[in-house]
C-alpha positions in Angstrom: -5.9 64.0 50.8 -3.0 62.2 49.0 -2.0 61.8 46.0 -2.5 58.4 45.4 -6.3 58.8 46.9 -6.8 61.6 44.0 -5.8 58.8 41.7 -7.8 55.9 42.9 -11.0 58.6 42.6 -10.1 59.6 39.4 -10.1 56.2 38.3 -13.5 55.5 39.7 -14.9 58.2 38.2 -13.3 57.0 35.0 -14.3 53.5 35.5 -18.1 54.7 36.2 -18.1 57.1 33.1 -17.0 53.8 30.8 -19.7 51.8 32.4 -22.2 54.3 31.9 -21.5 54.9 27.8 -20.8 51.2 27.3 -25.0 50.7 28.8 -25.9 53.2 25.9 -24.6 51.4 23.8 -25.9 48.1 24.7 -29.3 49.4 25.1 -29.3 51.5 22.3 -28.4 48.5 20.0 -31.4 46.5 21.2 -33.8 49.0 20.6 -33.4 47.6 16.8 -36.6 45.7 15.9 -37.5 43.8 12.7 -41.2 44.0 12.3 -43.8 43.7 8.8 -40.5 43.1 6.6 -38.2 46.1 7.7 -35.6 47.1 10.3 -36.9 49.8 12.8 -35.0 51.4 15.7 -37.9 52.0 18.6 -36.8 55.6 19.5 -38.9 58.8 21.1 -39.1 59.8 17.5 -40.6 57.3 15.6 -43.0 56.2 18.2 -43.9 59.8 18.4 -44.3 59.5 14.1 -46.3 56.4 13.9 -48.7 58.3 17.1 -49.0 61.1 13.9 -49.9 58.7 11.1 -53.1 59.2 10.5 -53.9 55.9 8.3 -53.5 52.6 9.2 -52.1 50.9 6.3 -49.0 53.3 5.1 -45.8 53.3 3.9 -42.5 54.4 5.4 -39.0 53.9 5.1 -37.2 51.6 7.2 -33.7 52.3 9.0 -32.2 51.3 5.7 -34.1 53.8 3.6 -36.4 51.0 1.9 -39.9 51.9 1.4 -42.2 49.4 3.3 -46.2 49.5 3.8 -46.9 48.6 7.3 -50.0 47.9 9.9 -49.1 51.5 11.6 -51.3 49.9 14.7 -49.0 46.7 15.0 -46.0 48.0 14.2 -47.0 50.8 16.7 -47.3 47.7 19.4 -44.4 46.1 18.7 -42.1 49.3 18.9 -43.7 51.0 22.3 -42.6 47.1 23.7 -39.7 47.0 22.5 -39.2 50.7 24.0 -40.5 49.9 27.3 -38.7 46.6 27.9 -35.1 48.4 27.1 -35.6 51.3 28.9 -36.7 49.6 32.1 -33.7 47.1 31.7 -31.2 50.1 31.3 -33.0 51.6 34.0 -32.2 48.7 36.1 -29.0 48.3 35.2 -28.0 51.7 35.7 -29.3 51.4 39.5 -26.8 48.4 39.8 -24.1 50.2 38.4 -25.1 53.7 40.7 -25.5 51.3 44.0 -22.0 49.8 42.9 -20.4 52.6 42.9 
């Protein structure tokens, strides 16, 4: 192999890396909700807290720290959604990119 092939590679692999942190971000930025007067961020973790609330009506800080009763139920909804639509489009996206490559 030549040098200049080593380069071209090392570029891809590069170029792929980039791609592949610039999705995260993307993604991860529109798993932001706003939902019952507060700004949530639909992540593992607080879809796995609201599954351990045990009453519906509550009150929890948003991702600004503000204290905010909420329908646990609906905001429950709204964030597993929100979750499930991002993922699958990153998943897609991420296929693109892999078949690109």
């Amino acid at each position: 192999m030549d040098v200049s092939q080593l380069i071209k590679d090392s570029k891809a692999r590069f170029n792929h890396t980039s791609q592949k942190i610039l999705l995260k971000e993307k993604y991860n930025a529109k798993l932001v909700f706003a939902d019952q007067g507060g700004l949530w961020k639909a992540t593992p973790e607080f879809l796995s807290f609201l599954s351990s609330i045990i009453p519906n009506k509550t009150v929890i800080c948003d991702l600004y720290d503000n204290p905010i009763e909420v329908d646990k139920e609906s905001l429950s909804e709204k964030a597993f959604s929100v979750y499930n639509t991002v993922m699958y489009d990153w998943l897609h996206e991420t296929k693109l990119l892999e078949n690109n490559r």
